[in-house]
mmCIF file of the N, C-alpha and C atoms, coordinates in Angstrom:
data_MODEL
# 
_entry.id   MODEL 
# 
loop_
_atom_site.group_PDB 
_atom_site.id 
_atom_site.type_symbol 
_atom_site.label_atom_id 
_atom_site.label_alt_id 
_atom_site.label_comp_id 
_atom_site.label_asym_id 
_atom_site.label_entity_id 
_atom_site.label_seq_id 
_atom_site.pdbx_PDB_ins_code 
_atom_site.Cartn_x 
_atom_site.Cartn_y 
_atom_site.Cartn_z 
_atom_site.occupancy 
_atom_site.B_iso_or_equiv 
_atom_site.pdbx_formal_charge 
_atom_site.auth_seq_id 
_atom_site.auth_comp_id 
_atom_site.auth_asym_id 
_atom_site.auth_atom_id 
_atom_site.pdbx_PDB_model_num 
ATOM 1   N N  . UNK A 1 1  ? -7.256  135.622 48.562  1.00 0.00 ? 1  UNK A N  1 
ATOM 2   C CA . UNK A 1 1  ? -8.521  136.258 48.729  1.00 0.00 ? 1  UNK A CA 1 
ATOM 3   C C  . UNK A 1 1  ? -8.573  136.904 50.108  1.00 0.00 ? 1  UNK A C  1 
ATOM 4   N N  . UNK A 1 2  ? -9.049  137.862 50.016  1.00 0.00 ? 2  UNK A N  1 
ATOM 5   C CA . UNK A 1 2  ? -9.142  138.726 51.398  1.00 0.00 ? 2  UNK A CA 1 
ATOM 6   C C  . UNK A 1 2  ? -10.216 138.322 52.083  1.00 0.00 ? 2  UNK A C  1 
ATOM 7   N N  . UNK A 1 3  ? -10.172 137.725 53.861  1.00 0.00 ? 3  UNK A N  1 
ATOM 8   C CA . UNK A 1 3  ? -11.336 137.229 54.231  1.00 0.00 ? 3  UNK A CA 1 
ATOM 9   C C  . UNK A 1 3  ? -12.053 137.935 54.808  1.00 0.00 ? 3  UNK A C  1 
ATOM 10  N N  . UNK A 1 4  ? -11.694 139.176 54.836  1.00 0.00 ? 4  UNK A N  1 
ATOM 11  C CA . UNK A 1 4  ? -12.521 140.383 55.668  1.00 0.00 ? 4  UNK A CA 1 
ATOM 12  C C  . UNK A 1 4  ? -13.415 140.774 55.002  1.00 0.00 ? 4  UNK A C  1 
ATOM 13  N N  . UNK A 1 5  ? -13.918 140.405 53.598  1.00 0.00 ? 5  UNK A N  1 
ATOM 14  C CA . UNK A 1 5  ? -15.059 140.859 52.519  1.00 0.00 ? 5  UNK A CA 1 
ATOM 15  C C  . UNK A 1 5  ? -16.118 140.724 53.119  1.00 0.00 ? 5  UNK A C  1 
ATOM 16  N N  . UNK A 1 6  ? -17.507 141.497 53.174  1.00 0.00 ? 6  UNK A N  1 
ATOM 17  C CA . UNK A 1 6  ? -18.483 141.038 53.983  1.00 0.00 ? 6  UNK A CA 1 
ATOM 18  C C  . UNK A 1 6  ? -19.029 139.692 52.997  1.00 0.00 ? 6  UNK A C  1 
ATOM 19  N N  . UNK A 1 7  ? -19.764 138.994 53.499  1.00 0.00 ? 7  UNK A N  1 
ATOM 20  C CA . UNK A 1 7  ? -20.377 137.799 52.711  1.00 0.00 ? 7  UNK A CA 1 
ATOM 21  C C  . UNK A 1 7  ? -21.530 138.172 51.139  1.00 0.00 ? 7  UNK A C  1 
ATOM 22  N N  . UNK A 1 8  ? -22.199 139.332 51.563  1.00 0.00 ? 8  UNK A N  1 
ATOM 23  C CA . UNK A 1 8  ? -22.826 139.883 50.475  1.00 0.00 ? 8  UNK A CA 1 
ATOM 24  C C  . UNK A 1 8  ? -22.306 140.548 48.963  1.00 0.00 ? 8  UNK A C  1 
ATOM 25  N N  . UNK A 1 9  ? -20.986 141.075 49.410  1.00 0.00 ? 9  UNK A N  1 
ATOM 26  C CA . UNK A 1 9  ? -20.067 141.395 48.468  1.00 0.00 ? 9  UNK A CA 1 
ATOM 27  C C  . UNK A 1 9  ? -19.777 139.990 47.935  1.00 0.00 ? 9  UNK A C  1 
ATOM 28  N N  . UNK A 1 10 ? -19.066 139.096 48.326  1.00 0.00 ? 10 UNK A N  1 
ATOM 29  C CA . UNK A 1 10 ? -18.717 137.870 47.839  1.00 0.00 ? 10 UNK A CA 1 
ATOM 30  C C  . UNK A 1 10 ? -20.026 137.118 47.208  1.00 0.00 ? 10 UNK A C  1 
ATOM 31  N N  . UNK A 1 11 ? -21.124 137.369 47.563  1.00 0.00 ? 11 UNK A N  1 
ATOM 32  C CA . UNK A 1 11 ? -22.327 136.709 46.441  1.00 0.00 ? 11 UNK A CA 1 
ATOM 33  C C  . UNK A 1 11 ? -22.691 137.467 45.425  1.00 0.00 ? 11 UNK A C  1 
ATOM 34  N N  . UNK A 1 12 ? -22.279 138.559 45.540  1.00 0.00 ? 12 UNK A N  1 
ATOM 35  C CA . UNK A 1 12 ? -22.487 139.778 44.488  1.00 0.00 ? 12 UNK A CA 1 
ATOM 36  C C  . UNK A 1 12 ? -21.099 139.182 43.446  1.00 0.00 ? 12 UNK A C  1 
ATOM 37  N N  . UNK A 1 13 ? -20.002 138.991 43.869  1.00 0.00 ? 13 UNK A N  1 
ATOM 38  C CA . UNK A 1 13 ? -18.981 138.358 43.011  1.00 0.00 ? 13 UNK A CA 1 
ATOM 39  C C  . UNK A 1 13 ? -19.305 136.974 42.131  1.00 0.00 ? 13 UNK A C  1 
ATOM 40  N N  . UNK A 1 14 ? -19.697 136.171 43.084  1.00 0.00 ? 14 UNK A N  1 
ATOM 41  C CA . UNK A 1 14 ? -19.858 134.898 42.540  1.00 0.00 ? 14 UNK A CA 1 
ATOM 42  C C  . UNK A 1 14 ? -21.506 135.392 41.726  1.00 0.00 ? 14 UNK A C  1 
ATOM 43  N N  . UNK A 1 15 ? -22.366 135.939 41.781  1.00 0.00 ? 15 UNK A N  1 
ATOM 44  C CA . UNK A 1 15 ? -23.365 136.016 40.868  1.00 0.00 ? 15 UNK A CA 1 
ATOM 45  C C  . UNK A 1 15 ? -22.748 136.389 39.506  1.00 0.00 ? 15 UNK A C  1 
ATOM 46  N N  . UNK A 1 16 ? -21.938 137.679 40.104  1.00 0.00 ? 16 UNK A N  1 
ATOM 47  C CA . UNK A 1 16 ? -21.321 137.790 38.540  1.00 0.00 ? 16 UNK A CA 1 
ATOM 48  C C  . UNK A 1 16 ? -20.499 137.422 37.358  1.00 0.00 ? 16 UNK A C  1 
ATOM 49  N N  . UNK A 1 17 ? -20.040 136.172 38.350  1.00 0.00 ? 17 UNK A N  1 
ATOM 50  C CA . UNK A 1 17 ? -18.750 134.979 37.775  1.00 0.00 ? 17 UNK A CA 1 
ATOM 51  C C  . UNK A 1 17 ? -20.083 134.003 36.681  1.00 0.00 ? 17 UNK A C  1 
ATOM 52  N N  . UNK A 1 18 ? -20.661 134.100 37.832  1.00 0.00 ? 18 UNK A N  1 
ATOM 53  C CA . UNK A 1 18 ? -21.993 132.743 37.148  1.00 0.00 ? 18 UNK A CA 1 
ATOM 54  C C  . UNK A 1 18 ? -22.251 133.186 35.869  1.00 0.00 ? 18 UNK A C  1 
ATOM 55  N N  . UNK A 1 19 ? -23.039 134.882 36.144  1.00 0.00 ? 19 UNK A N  1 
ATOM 56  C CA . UNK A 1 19 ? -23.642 135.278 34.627  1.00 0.00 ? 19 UNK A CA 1 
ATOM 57  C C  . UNK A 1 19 ? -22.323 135.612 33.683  1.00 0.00 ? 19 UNK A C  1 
ATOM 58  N N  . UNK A 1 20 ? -21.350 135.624 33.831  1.00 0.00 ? 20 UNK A N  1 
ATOM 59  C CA . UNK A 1 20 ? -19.936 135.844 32.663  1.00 0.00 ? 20 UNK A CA 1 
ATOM 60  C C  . UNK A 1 20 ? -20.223 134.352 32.391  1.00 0.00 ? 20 UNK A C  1 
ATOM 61  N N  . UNK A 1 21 ? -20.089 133.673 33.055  1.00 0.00 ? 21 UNK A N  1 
ATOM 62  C CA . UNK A 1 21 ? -19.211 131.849 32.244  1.00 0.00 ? 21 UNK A CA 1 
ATOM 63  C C  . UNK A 1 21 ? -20.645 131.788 31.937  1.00 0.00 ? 21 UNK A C  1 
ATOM 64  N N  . UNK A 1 22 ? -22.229 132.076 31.998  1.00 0.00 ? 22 UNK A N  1 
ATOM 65  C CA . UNK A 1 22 ? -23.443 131.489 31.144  1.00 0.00 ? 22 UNK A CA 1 
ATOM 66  C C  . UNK A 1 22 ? -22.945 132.030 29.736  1.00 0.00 ? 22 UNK A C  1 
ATOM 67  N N  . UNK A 1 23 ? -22.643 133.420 29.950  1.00 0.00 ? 23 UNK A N  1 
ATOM 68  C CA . UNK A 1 23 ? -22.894 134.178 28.485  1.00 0.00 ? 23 UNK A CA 1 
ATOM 69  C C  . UNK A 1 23 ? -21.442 133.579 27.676  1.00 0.00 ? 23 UNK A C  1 
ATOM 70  N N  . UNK A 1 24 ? -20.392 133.327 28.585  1.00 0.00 ? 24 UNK A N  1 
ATOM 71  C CA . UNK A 1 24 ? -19.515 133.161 27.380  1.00 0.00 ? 24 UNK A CA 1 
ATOM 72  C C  . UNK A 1 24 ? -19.843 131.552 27.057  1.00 0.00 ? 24 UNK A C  1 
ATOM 73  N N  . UNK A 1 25 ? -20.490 130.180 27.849  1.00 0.00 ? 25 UNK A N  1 
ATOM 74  C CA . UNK A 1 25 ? -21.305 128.963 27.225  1.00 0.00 ? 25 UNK A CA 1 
ATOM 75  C C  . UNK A 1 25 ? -22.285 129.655 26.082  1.00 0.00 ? 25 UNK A C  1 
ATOM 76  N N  . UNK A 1 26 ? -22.793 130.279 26.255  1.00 0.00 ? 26 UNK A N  1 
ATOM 77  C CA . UNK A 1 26 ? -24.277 130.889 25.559  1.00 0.00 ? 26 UNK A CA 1 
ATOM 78  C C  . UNK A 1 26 ? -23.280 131.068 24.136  1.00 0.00 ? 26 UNK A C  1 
ATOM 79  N N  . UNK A 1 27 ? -22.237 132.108 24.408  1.00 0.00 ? 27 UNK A N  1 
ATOM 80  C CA . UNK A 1 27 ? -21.280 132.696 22.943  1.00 0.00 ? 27 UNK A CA 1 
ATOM 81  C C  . UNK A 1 27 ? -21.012 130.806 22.185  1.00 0.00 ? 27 UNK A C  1 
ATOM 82  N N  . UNK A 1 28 ? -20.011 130.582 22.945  1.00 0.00 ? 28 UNK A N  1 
ATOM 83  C CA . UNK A 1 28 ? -19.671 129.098 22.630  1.00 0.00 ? 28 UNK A CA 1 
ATOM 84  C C  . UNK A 1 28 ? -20.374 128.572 21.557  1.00 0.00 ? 28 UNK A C  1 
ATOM 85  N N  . UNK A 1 29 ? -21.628 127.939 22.595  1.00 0.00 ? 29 UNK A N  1 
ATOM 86  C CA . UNK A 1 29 ? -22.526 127.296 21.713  1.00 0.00 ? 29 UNK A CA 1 
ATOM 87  C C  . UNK A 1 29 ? -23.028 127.641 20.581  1.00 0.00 ? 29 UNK A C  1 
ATOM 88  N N  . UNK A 1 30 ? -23.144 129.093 20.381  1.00 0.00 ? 30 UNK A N  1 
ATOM 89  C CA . UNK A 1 30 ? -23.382 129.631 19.505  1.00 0.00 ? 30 UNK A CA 1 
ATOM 90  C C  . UNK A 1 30 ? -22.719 129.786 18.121  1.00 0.00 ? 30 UNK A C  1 
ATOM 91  N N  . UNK A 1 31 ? -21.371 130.039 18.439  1.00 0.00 ? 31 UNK A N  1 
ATOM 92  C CA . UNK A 1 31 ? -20.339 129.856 17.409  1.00 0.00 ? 31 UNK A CA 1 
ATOM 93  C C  . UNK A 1 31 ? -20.388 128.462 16.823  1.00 0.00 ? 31 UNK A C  1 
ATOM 94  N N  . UNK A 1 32 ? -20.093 127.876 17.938  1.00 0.00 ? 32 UNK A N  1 
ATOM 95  C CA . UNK A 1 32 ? -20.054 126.077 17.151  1.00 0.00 ? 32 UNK A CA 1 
ATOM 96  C C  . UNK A 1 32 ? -21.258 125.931 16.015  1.00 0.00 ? 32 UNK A C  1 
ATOM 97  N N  . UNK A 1 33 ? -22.360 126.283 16.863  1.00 0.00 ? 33 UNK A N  1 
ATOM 98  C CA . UNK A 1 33 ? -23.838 126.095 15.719  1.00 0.00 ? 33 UNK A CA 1 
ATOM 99  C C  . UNK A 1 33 ? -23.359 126.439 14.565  1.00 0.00 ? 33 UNK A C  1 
ATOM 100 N N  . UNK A 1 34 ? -22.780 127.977 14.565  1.00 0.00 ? 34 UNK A N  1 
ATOM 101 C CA . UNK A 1 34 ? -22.638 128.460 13.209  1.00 0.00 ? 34 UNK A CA 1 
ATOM 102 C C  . UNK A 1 34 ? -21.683 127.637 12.313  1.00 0.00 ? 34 UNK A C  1 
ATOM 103 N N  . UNK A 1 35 ? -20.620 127.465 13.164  1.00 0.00 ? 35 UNK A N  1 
ATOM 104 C CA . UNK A 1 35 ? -19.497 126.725 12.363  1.00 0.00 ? 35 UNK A CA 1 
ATOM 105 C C  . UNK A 1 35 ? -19.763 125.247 11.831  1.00 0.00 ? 35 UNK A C  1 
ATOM 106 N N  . UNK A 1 36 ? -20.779 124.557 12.296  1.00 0.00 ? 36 UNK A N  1 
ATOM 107 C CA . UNK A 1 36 ? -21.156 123.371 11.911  1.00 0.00 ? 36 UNK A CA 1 
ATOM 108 C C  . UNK A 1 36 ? -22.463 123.099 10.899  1.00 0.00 ? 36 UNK A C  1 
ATOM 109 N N  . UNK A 1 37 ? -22.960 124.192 10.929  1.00 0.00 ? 37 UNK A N  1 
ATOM 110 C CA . UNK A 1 37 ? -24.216 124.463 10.227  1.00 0.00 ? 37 UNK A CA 1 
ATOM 111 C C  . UNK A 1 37 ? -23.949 123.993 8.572   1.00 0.00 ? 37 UNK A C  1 
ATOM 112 N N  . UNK A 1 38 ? -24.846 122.935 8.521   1.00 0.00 ? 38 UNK A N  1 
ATOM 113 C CA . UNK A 1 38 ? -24.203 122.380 6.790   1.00 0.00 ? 38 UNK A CA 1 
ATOM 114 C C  . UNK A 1 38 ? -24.991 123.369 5.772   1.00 0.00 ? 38 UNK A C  1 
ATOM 115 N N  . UNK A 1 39 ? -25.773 123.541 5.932   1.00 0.00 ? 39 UNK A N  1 
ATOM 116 C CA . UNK A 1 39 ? -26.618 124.524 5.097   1.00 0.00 ? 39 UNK A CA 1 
ATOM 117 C C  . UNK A 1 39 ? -25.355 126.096 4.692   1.00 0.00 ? 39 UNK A C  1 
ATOM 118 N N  . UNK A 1 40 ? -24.636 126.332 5.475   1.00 0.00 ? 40 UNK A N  1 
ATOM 119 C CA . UNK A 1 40 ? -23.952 127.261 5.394   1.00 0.00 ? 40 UNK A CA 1 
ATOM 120 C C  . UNK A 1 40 ? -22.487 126.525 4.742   1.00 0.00 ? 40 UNK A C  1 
ATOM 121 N N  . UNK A 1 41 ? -21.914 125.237 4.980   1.00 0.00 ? 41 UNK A N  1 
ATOM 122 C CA . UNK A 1 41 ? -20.735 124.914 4.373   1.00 0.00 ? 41 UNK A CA 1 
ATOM 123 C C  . UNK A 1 41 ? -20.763 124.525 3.109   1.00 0.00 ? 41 UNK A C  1 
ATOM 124 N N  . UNK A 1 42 ? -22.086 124.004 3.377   1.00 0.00 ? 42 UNK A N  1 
ATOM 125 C CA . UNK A 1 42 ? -22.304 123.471 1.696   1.00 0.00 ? 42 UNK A CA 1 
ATOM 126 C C  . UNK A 1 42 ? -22.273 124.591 0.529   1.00 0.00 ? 42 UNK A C  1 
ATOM 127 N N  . UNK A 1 43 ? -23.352 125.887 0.705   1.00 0.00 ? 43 UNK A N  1 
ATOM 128 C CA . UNK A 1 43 ? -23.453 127.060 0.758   1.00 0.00 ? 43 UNK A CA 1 
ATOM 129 C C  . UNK A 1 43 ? -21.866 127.498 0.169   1.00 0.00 ? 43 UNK A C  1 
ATOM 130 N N  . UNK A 1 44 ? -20.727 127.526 1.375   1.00 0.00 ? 44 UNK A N  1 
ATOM 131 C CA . UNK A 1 44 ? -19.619 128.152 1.025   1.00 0.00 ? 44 UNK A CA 1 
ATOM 132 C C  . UNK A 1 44 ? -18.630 127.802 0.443   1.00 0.00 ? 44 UNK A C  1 
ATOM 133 N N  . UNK A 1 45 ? -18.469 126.050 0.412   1.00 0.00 ? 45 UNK A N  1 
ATOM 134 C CA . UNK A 1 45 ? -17.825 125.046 -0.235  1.00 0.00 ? 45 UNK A CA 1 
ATOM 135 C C  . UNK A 1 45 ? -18.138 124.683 -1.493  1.00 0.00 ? 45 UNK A C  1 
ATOM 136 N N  . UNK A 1 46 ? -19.427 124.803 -1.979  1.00 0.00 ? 46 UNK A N  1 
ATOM 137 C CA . UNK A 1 46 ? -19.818 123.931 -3.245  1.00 0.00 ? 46 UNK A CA 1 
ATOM 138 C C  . UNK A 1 46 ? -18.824 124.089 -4.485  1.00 0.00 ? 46 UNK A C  1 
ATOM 139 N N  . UNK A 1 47 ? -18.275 125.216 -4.918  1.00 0.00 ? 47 UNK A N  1 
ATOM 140 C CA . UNK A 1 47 ? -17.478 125.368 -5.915  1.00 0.00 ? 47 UNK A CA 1 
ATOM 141 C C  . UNK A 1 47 ? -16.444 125.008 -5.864  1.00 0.00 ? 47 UNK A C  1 
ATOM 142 N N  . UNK A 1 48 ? -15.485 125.113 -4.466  1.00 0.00 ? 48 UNK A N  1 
ATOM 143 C CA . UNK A 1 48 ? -14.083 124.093 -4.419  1.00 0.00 ? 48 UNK A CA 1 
ATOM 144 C C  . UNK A 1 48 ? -14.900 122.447 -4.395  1.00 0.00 ? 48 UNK A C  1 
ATOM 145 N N  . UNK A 1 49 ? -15.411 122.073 -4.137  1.00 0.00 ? 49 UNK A N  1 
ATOM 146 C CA . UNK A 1 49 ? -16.595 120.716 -4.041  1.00 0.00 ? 49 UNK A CA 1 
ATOM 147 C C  . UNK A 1 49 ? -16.697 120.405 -4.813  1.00 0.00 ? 49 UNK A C  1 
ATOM 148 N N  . UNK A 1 50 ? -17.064 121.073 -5.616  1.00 0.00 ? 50 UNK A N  1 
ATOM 149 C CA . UNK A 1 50 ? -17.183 120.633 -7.686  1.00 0.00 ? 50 UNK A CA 1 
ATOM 150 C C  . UNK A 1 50 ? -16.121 120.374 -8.450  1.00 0.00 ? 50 UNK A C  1 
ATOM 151 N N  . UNK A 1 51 ? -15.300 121.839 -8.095  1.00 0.00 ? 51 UNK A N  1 
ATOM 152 C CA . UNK A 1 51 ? -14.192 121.444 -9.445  1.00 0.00 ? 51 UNK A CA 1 
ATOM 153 C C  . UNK A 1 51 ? -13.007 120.032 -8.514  1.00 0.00 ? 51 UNK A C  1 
ATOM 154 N N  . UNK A 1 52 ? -13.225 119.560 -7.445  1.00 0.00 ? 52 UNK A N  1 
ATOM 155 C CA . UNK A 1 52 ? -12.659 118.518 -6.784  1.00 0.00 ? 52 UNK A CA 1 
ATOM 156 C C  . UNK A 1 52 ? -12.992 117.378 -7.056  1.00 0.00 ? 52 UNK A C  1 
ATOM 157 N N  . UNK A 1 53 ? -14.494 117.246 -7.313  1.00 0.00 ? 53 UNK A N  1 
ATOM 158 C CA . UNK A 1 53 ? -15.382 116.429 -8.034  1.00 0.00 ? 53 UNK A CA 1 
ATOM 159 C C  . UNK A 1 53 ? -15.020 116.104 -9.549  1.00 0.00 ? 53 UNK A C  1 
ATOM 160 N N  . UNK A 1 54 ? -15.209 117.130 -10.393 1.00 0.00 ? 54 UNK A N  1 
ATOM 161 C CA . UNK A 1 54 ? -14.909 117.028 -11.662 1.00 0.00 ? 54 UNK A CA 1 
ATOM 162 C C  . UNK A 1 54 ? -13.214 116.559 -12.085 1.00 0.00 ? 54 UNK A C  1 
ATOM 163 N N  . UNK A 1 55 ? -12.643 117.258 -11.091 1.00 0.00 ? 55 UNK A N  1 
ATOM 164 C CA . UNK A 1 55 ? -10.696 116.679 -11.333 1.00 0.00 ? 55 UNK A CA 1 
ATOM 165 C C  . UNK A 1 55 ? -10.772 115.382 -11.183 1.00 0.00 ? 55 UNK A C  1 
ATOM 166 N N  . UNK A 1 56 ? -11.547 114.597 -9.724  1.00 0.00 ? 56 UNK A N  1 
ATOM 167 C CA . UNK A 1 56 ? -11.471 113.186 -9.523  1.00 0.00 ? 56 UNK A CA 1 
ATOM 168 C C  . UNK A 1 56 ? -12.099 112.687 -10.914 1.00 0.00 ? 56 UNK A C  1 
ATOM 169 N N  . UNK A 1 57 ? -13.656 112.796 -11.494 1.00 0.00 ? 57 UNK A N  1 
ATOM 170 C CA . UNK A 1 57 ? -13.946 112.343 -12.493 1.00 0.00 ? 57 UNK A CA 1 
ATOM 171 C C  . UNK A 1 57 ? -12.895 111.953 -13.471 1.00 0.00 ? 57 UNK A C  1 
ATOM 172 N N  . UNK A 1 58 ? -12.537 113.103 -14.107 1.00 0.00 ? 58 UNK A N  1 
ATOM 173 C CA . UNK A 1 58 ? -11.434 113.261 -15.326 1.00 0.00 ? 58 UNK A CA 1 
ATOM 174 C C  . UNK A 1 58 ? -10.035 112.079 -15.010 1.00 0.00 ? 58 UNK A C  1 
ATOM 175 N N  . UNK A 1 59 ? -9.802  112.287 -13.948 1.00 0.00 ? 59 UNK A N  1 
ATOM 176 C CA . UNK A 1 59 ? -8.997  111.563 -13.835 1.00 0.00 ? 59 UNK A CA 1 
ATOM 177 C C  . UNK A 1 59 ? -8.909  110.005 -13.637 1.00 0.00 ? 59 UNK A C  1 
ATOM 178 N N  . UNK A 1 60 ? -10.625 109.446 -13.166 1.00 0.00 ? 60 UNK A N  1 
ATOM 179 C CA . UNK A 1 60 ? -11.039 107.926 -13.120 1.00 0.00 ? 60 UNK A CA 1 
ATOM 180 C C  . UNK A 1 60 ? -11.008 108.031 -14.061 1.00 0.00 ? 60 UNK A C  1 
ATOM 181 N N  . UNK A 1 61 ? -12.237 108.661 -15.126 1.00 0.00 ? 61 UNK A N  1 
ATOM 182 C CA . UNK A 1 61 ? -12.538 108.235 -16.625 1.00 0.00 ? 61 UNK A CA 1 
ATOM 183 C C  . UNK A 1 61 ? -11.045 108.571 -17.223 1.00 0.00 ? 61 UNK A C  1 
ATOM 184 N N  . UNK A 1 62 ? -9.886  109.160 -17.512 1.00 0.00 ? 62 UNK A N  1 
ATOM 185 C CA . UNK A 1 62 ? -9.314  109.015 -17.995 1.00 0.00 ? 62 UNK A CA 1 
ATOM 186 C C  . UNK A 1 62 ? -8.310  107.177 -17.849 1.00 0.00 ? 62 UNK A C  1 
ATOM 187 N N  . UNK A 1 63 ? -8.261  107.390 -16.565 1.00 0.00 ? 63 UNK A N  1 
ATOM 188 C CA . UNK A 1 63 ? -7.192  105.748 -15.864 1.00 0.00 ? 63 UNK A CA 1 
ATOM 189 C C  . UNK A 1 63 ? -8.321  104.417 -16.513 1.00 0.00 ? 63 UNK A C  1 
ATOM 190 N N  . UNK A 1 64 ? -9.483  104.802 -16.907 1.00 0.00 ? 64 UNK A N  1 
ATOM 191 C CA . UNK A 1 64 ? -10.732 103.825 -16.536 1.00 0.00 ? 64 UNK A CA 1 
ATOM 192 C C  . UNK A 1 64 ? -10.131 103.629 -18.376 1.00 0.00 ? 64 UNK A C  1 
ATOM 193 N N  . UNK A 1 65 ? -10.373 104.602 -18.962 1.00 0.00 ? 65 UNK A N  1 
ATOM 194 C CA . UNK A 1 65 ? -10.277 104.431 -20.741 1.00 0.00 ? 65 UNK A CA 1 
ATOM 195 C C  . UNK A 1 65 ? -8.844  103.954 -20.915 1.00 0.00 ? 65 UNK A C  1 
ATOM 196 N N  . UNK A 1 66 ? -7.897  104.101 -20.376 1.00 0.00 ? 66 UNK A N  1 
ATOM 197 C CA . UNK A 1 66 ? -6.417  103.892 -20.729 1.00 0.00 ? 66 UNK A CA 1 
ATOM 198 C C  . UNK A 1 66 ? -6.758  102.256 -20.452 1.00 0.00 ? 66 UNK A C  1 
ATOM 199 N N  . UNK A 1 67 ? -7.435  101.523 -19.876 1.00 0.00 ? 67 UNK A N  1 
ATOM 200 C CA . UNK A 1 67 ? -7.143  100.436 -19.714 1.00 0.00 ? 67 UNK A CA 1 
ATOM 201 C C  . UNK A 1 67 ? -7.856  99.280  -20.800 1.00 0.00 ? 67 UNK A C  1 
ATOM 202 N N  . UNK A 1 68 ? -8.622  100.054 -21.749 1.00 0.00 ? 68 UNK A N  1 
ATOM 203 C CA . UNK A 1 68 ? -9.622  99.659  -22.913 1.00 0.00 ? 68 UNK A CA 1 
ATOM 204 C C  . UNK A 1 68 ? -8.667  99.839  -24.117 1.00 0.00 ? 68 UNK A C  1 
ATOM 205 N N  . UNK A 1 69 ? -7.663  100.717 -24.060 1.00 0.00 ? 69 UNK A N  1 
ATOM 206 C CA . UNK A 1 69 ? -7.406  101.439 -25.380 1.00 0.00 ? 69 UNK A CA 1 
ATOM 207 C C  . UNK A 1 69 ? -5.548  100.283 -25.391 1.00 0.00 ? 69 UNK A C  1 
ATOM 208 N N  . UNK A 1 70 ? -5.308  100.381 -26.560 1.00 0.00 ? 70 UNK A N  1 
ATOM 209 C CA . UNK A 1 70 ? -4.015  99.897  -27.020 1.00 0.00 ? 70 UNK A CA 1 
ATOM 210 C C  . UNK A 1 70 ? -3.022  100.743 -26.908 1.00 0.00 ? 70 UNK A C  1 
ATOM 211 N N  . UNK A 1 71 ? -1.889  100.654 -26.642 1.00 0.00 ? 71 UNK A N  1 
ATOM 212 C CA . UNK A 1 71 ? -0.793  102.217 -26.945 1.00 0.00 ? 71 UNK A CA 1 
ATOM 213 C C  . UNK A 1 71 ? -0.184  101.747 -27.940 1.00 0.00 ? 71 UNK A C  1 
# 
């Protein structure tokens, strides 16, 4: 760092360091919200959710009846 900067330049720097790292926390937080937001996964998941659901079913009730039935 060059120490010959007057001191006002260097608070003019560091103000503008401050407001970059708020806005990119501000971005951050923001993304995460979105990415965690269940209303939206549930939303985008439900159909792989189901037929995952329904395969597990089929496949208890099938193991569940094999154990009632004679071969």
């Amino acid at each position: 760092m060059n120490a010959n900067l007057p001191a006002d330049a260097l608070e003019l720097r560091a103000v503008e360091q401050r407001r970059r790292l708020h806005n990119s926390v501000t971005e951050l937080k923001y993304q995460v919200r979105e990415k965690l937001d269940p209303k939206k996964a549930a939303r985008r998941y439900l159909w792989p959710a189901s037929a995952v659901a329904a395969l597990l079913a089929v496949v208890t009730g099938y193991g569940f009846a094999g154990m009632f039935t004679r071969n």
